[in-house]
Residue, then its C-alpha position, 0 to 999 in steps of 0.5 A: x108487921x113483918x121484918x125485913x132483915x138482910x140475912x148477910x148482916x147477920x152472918x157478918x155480925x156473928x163472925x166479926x167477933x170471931x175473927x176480932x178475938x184472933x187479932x190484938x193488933x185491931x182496935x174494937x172500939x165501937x167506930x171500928x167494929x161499925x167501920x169493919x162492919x160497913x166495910x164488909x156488907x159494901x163488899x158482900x150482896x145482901x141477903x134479904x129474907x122477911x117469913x121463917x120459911x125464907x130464914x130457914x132456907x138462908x140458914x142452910x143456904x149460907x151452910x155451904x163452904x164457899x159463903x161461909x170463906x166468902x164473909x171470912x175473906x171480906x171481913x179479914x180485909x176490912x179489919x185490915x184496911x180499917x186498921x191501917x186507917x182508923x177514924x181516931x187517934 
């Protein structure tokens, strides 16, 4: 059976702990990073890719720049909104 996966979760997946190893100030607990997470995908449109082919032309899409500056922006302010007001003590 074929997997449908949403390309943009992906991308935000590997860059969130980039930019969480930039920032001491934000709390990594799993609650957090899912609430970053949810922050970011809410804000950004999904990606959906299901052959190898339709993945590969993702990959070198998502190359350019601007999505690349797009993630890194969404991402940035959800940790800053998530770490403003987080779910714990």
């Amino acid at each position: 059976m074929k997997q449908l996966v949403n390309y943009m979760e992906a991308a935000v997946r590997e860059e969130l702990p980039v930019l969480l190893s930039q920032r001491q100030d934000i709390c990594k607990c799993e609650d957090c990073l899912y609430d970053i997470l949810a922050y970011a995908l809410n804000r950004l449109p999904p990606k959906y890719v299901v052959s190898e082919r339709g993945h590969v032309h993702t990959k070198v899409d998502f190359a350019e720049i601007q999505h690349e500056v797009d993630i890194t922006t969404v991402v940035l302010q959800g940790m800053d909104t998530i770490g403003k007001r987080t779910r714990h003590k």
